[in-house]
C-alpha positions as CSV (number, residue, x, y, z in Angstrom):
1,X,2.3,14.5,-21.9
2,X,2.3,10.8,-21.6
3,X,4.1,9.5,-18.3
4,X,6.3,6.0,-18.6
5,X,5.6,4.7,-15.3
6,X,7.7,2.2,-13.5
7,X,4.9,0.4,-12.0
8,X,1.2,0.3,-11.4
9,X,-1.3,0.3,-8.3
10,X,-4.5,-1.3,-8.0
11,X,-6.3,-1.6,-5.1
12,X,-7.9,-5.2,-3.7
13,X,-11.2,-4.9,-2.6
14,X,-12.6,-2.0,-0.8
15,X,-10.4,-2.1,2.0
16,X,-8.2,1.2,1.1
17,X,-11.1,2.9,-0.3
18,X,-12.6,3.2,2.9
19,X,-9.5,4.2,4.4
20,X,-9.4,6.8,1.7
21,X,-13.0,8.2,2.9
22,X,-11.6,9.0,6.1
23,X,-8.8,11.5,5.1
24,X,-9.0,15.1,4.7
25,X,-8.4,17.0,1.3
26,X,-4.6,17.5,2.3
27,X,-3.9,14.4,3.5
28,X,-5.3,12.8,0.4
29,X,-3.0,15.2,-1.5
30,X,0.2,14.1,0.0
31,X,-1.1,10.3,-0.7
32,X,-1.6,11.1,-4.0
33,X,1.9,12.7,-4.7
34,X,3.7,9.5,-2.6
35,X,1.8,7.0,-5.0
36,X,2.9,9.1,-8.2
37,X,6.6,8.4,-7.2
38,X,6.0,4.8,-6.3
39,X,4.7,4.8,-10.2
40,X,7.3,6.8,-11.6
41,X,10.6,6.2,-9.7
42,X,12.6,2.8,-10.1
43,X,14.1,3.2,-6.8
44,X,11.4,4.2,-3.9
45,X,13.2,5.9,-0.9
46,X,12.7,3.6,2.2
47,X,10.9,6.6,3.4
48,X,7.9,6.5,1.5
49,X,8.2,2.3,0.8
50,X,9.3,-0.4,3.1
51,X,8.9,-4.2,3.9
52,X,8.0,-5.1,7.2
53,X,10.2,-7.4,8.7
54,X,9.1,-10.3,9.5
55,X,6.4,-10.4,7.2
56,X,7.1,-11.7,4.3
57,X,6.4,-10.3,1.0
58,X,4.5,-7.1,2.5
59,X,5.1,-3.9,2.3
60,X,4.2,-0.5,3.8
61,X,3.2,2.6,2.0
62,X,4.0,5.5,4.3
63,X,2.8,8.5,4.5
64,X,3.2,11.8,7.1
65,X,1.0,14.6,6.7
66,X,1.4,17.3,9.0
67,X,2.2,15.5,12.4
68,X,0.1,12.7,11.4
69,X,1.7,9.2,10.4
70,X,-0.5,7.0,7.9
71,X,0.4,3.6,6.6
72,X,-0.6,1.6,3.6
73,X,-0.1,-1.8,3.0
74,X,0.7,-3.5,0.0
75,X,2.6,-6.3,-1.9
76,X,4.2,-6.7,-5.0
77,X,2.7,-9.1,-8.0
78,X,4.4,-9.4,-11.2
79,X,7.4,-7.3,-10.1
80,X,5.9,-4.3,-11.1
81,X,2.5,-4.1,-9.9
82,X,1.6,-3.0,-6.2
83,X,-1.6,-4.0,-4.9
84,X,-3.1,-1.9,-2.0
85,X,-4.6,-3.3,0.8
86,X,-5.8,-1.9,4.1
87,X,-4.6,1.4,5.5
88,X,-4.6,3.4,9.2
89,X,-3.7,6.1,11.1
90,X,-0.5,5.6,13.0
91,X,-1.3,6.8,16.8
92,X,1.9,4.9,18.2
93,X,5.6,3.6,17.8
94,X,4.4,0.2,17.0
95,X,2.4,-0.5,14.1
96,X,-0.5,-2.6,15.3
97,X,-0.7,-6.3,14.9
98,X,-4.1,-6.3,13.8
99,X,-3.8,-4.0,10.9
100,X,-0.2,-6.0,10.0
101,X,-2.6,-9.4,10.4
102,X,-5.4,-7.7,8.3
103,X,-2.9,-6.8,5.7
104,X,-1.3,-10.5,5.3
105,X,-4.5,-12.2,5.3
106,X,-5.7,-9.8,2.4
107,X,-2.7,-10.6,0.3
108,X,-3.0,-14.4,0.9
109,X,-6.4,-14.0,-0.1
110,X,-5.4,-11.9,-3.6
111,X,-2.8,-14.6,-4.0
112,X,-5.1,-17.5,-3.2
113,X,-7.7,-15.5,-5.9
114,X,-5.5,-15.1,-8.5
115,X,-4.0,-18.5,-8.4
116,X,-7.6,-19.9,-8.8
117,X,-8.6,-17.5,-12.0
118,X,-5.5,-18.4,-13.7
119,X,-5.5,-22.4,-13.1
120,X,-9.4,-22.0,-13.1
């Protein structure tokens, strides 16, 4: 059965996919379903996608597996294509600032990449 989906993920450098190596089986899982959604539903529930304020154009993926909280930051391109960047375990209230710096200086750099191939 072939799926229409709403949008498409690609991941920007290795960043995620060392995140990725560091989660169990079940955990992966429940990534896996939440990114199947993003794909396939027009409308993503706030739970599972939201900007972060203040930071413009960036987005968290978010994910809670057992009574773990993960987070996986991305950005729109194109309107529907969401580019992953890097991701974490959440240990506290407040996501840290140096993951939410990571994540922006990642997309300025996809941006800053992309703007060079196509004027290039």
């Amino acid at each position: 059965m072939k799926r229409d989906y709403v949008r498409r993920l690609v991941v920007f450098e290795d960043h995620f996919k060392k995140f990725r190596k560091t989660l169990d089986r079940e955990t992966l899982k429940k990534v896996y379903q939440i990114f199947t959604l993003i794909m396939l539903v027009e409308k993503v529930p706030a739970k599972f996608l939201k900007s972060i304020e203040g930071r413009k154009g960036l987005y968290e993926i978010r994910i809670e597996q057992e009574s773990n909280l993960y987070r996986i930051f991305c950005c729109f391109d194109e309107g529907n294509l969401v580019i992953l960047f890097n991701g974490f375990q959440k240990k506290t209230q407040k996501t840290p600032t140096k993951q939410l710096d990571k994540a922006e200086a990642l997309m300025k750099k996809y941006f800053e990449q992309k703007s060079k191939k196509n004027n290039g």
